[in-house]
PDB file of N, CA, C and O in Angstrom, chain B, residues numbered from 101:
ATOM      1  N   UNK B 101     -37.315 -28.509 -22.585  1.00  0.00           N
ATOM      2  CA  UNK B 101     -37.794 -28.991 -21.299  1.00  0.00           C
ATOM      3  C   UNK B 101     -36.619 -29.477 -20.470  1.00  0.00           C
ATOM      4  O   UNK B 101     -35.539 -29.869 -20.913  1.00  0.00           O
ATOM      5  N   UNK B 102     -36.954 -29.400 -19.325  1.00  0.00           N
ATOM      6  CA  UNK B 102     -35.339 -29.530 -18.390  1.00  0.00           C
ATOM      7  C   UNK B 102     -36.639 -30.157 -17.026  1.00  0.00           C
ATOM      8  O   UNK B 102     -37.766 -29.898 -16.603  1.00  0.00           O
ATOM      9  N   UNK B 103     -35.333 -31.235 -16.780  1.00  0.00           N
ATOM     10  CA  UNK B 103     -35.756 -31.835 -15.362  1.00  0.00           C
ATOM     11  C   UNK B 103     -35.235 -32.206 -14.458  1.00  0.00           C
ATOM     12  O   UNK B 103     -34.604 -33.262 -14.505  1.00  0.00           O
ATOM     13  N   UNK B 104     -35.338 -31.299 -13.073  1.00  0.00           N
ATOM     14  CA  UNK B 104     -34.547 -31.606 -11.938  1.00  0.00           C
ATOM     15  C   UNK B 104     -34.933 -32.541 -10.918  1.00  0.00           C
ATOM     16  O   UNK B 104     -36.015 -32.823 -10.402  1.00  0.00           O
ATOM     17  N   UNK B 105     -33.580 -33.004 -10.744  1.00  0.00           N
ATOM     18  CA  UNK B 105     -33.630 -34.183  -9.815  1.00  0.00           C
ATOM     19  C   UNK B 105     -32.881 -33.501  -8.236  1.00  0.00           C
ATOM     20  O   UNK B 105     -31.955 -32.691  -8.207  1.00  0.00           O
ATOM     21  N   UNK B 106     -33.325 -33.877  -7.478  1.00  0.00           N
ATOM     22  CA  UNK B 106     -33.037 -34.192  -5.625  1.00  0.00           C
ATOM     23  C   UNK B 106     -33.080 -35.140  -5.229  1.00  0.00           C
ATOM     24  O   UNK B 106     -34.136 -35.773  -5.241  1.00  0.00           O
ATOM     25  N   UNK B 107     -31.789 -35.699  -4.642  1.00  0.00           N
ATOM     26  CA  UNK B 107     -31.622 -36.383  -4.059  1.00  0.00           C
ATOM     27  C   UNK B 107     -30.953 -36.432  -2.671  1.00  0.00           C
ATOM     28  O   UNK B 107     -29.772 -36.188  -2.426  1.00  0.00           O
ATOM     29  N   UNK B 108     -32.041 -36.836  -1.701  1.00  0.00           N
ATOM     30  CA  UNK B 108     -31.173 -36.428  -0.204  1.00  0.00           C
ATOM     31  C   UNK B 108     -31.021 -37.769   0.463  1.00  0.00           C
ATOM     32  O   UNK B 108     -31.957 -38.566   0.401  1.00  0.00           O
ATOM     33  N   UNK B 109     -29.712 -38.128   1.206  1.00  0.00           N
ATOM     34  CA  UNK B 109     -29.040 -39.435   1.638  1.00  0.00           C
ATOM     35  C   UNK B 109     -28.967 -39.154   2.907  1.00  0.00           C
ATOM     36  O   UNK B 109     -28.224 -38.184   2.761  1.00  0.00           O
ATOM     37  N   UNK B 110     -29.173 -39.220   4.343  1.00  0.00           N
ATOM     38  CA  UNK B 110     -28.737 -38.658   5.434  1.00  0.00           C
ATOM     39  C   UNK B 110     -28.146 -37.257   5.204  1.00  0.00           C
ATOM     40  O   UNK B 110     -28.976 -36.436   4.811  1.00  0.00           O
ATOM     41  N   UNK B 111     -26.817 -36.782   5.374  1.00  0.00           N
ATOM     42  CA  UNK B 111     -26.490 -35.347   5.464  1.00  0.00           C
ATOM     43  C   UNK B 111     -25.534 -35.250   3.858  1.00  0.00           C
ATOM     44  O   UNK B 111     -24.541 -34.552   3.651  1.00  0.00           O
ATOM     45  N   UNK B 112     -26.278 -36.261   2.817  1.00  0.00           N
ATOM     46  CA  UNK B 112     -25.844 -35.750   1.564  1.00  0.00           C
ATOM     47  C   UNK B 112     -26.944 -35.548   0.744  1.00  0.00           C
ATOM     48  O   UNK B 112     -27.988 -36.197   0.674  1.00  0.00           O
ATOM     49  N   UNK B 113     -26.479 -34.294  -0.038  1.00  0.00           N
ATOM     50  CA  UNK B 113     -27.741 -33.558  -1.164  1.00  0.00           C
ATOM     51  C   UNK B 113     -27.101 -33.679  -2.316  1.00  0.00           C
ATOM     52  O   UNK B 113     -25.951 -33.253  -2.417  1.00  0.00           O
ATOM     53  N   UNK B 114     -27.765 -34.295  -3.395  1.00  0.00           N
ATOM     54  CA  UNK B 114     -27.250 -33.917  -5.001  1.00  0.00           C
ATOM     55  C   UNK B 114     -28.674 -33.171  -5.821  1.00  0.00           C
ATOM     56  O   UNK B 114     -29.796 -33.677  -5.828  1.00  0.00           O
ATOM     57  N   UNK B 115     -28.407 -32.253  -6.285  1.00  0.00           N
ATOM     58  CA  UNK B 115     -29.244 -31.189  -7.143  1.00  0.00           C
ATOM     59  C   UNK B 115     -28.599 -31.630  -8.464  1.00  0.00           C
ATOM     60  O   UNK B 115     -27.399 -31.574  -8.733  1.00  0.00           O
ATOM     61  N   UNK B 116     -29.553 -32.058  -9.209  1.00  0.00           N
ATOM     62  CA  UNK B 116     -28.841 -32.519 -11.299  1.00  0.00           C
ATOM     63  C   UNK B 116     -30.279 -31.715 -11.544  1.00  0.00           C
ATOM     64  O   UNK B 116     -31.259 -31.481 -10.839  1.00  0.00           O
ATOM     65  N   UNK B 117     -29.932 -31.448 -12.767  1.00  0.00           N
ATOM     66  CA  UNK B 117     -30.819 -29.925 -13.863  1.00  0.00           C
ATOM     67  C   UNK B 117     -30.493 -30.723 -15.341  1.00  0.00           C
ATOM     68  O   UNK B 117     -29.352 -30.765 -15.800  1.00  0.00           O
ATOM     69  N   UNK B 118     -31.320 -31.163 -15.813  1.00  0.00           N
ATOM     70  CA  UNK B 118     -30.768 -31.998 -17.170  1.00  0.00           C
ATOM     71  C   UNK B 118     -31.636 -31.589 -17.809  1.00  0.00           C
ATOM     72  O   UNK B 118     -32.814 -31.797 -17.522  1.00  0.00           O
ATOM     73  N   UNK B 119     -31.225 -30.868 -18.888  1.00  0.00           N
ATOM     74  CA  UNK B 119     -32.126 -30.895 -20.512  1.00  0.00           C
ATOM     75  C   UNK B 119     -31.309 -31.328 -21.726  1.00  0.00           C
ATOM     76  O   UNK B 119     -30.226 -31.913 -21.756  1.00  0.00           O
ATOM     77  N   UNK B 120     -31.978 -30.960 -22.581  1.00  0.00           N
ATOM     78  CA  UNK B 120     -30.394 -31.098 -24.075  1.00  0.00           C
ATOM     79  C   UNK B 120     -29.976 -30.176 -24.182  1.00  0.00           C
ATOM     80  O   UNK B 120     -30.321 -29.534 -25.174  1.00  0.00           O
ATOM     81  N   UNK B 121     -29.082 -29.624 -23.316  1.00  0.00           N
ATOM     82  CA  UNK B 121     -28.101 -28.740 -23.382  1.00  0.00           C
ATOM     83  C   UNK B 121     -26.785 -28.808 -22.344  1.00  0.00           C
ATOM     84  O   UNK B 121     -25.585 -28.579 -22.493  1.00  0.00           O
ATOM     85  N   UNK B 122     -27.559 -29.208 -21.296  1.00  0.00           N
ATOM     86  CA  UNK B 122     -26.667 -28.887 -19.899  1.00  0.00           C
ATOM     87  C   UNK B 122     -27.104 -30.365 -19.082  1.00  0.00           C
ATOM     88  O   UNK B 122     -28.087 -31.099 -19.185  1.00  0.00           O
ATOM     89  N   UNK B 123     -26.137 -30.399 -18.413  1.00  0.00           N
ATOM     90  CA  UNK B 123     -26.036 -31.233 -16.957  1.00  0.00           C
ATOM     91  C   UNK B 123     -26.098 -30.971 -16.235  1.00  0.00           C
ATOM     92  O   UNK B 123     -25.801 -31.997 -15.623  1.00  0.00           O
ATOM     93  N   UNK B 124     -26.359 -29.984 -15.237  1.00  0.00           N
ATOM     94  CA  UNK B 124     -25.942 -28.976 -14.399  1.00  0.00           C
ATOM     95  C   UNK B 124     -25.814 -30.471 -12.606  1.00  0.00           C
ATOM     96  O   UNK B 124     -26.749 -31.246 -12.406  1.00  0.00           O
ATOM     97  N   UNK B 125     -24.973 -30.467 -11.998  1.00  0.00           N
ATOM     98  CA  UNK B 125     -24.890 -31.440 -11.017  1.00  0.00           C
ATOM     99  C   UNK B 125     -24.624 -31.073 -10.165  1.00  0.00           C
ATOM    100  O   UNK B 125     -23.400 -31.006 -10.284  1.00  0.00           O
ATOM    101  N   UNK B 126     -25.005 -30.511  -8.680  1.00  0.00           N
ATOM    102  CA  UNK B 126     -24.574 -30.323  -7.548  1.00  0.00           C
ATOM    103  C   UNK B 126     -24.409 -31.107  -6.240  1.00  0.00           C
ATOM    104  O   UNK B 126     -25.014 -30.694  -5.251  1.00  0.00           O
ATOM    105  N   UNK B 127     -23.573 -32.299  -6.142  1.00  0.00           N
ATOM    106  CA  UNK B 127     -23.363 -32.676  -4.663  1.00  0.00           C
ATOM    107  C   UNK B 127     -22.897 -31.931  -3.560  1.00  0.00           C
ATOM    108  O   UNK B 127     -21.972 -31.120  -3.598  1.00  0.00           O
ATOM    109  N   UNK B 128     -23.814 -32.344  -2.227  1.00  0.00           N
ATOM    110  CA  UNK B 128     -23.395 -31.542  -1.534  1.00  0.00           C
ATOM    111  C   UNK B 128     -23.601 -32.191  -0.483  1.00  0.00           C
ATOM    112  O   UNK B 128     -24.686 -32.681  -0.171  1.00  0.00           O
ATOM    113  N   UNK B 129     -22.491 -32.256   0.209  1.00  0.00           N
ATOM    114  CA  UNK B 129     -22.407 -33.211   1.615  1.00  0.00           C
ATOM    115  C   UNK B 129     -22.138 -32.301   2.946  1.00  0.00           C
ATOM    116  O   UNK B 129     -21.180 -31.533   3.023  1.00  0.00           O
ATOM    117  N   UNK B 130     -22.828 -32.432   3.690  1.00  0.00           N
ATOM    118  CA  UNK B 130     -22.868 -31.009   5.425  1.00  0.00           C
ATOM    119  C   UNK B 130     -21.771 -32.294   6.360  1.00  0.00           C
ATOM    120  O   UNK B 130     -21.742 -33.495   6.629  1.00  0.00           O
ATOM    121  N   UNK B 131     -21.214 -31.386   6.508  1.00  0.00           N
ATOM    122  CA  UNK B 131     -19.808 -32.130   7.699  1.00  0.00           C
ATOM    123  C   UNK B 131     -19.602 -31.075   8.390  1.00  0.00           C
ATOM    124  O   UNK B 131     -20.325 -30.079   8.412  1.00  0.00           O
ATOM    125  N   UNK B 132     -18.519 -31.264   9.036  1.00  0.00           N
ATOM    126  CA  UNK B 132     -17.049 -30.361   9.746  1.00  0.00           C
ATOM    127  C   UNK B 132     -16.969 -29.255   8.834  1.00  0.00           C
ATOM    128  O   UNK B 132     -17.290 -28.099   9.108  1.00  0.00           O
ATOM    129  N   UNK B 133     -16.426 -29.758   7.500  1.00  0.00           N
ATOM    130  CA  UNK B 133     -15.834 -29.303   6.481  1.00  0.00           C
ATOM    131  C   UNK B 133     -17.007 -29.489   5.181  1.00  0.00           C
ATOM    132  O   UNK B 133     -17.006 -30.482   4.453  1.00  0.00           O
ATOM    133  N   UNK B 134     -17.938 -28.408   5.051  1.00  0.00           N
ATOM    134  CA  UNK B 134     -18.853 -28.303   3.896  1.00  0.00           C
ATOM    135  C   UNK B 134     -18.092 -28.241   2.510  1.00  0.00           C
ATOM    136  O   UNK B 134     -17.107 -27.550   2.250  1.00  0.00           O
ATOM    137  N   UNK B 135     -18.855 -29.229   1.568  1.00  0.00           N
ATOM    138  CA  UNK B 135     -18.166 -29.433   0.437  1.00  0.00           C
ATOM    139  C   UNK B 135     -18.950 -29.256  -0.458  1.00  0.00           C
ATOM    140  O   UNK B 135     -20.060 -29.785  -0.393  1.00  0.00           O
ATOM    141  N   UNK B 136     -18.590 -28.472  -1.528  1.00  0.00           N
ATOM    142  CA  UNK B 136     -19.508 -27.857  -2.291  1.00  0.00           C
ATOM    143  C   UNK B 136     -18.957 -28.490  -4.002  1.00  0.00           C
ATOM    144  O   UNK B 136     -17.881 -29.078  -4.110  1.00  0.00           O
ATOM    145  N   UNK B 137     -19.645 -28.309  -4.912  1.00  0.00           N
ATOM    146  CA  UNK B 137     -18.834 -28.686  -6.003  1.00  0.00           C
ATOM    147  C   UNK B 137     -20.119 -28.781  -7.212  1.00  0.00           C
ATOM    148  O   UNK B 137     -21.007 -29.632  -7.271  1.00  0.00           O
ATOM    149  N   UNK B 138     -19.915 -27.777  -8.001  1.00  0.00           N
ATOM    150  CA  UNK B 138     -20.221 -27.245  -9.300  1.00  0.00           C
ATOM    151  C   UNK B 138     -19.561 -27.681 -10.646  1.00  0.00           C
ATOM    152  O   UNK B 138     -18.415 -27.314 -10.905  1.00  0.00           O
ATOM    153  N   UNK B 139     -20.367 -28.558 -11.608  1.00  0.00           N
ATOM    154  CA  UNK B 139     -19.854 -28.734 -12.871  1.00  0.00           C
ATOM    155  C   UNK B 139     -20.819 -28.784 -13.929  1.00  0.00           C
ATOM    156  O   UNK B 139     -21.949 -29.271 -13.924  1.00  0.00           O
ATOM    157  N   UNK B 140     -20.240 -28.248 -14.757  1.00  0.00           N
ATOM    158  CA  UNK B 140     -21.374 -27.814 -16.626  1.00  0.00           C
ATOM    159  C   UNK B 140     -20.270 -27.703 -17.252  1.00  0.00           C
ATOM    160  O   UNK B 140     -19.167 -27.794 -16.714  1.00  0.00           O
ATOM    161  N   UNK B 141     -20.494 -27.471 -18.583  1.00  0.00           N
ATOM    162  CA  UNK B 141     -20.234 -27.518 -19.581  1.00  0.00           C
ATOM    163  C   UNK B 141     -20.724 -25.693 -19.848  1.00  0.00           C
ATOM    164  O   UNK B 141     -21.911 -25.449 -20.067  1.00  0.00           O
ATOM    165  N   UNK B 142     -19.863 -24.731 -19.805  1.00  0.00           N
ATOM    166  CA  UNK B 142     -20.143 -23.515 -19.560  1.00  0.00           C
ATOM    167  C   UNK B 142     -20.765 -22.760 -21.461  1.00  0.00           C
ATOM    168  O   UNK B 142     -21.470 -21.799 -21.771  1.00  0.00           O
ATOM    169  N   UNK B 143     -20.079 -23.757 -22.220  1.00  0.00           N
ATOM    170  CA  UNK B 143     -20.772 -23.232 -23.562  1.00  0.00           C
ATOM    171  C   UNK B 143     -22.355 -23.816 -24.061  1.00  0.00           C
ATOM    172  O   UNK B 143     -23.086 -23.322 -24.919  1.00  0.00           O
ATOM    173  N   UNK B 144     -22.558 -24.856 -23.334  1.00  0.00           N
ATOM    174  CA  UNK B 144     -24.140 -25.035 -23.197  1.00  0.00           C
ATOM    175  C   UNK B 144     -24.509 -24.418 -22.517  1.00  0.00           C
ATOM    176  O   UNK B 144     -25.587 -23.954 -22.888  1.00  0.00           O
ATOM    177  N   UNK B 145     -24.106 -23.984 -21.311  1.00  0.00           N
ATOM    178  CA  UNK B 145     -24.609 -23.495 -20.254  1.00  0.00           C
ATOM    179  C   UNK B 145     -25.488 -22.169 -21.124  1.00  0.00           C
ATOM    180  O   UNK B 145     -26.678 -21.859 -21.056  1.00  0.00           O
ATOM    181  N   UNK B 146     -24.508 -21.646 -21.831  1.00  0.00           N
ATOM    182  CA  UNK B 146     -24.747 -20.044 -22.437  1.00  0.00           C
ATOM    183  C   UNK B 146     -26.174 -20.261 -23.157  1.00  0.00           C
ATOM    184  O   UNK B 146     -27.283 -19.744 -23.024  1.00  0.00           O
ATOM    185  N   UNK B 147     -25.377 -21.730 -24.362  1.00  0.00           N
ATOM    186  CA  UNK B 147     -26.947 -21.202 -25.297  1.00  0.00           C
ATOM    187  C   UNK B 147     -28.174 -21.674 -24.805  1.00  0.00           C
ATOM    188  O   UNK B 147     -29.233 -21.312 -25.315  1.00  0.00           O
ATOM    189  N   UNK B 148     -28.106 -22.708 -23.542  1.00  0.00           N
ATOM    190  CA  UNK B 148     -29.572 -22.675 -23.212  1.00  0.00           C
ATOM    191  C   UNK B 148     -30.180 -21.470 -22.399  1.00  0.00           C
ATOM    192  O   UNK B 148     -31.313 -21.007 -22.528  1.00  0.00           O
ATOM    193  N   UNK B 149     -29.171 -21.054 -21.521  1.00  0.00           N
ATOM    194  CA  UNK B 149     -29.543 -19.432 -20.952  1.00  0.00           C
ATOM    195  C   UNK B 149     -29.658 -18.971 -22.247  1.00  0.00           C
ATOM    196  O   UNK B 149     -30.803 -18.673 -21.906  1.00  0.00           O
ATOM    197  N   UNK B 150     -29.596 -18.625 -23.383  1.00  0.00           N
ATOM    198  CA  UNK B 150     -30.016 -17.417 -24.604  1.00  0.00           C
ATOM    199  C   UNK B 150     -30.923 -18.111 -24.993  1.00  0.00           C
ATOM    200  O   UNK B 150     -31.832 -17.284 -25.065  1.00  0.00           O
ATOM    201  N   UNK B 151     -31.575 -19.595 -25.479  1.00  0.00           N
ATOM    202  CA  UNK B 151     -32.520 -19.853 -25.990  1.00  0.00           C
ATOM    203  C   UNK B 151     -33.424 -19.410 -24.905  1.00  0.00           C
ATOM    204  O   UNK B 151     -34.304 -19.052 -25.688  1.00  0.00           O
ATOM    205  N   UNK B 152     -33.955 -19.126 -23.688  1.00  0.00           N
ATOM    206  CA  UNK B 152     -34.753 -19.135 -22.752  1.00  0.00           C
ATOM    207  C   UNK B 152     -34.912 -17.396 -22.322  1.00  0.00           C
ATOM    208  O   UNK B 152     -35.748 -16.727 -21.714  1.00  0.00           O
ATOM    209  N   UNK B 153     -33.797 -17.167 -22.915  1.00  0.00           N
ATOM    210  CA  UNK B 153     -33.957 -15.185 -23.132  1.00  0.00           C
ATOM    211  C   UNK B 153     -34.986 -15.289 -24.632  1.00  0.00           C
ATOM    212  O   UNK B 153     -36.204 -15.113 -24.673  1.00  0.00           O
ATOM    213  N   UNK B 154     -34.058 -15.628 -25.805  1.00  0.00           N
ATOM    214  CA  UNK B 154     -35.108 -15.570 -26.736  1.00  0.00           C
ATOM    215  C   UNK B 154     -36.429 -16.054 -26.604  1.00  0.00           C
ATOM    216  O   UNK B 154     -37.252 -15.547 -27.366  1.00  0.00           O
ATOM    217  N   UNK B 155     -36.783 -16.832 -25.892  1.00  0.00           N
ATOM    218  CA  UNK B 155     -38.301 -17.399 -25.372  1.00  0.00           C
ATOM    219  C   UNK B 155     -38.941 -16.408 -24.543  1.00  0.00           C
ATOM    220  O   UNK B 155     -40.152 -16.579 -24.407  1.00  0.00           O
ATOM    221  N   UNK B 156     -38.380 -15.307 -23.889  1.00  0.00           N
ATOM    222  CA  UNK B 156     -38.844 -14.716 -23.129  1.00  0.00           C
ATOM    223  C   UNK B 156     -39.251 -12.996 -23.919  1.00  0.00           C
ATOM    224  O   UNK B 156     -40.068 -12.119 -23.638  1.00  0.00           O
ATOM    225  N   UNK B 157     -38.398 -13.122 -24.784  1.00  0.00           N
ATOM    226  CA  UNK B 157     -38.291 -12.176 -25.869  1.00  0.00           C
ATOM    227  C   UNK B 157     -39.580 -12.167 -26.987  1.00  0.00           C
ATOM    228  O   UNK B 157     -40.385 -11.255 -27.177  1.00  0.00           O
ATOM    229  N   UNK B 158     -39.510 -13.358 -27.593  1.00  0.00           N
ATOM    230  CA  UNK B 158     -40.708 -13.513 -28.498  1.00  0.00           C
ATOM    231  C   UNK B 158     -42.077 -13.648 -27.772  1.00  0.00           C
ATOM    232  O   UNK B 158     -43.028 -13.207 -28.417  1.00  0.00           O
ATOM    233  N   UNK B 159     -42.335 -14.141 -26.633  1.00  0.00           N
ATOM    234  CA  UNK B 159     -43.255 -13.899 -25.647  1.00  0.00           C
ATOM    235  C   UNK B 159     -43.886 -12.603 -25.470  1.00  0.00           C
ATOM    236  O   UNK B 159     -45.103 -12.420 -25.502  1.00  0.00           O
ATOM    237  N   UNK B 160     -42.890 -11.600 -25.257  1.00  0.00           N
ATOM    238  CA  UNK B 160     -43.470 -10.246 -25.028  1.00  0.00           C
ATOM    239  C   UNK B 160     -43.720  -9.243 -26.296  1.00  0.00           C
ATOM    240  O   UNK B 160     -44.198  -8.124 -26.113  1.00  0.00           O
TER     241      UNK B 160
END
């Protein structure tokens, strides 16, 4: 199970994706100068993307 959070501040957005695997965190602030910024942990990243293939696998 994974649960995302939004959070909007005036012209700042943070997107977080949390299960037991990943963190997934996106702040994102609208200016002049749009700032973007992406961070995980790219070897969780994998096996919860493959546990959720295999879920989709034994499903069918």
């Amino acid at each position: 199970m994974a649960t995302l959070i939004l959070e909007a501040e005036h012209t700042r957005l943070r997107l977080t994706l949390l299960s037991s695997h990943i963190r997934f965190s996106i702040p994102f602030q609208s200016t002049e100068t749009t700032t973007f910024f992406v961070s995980f942990h790219f070897s969780h990243f994998l096996l919860f993307f493959f546990s959720l293939f295999d879920t989709f696998l034994d499903a069918g």
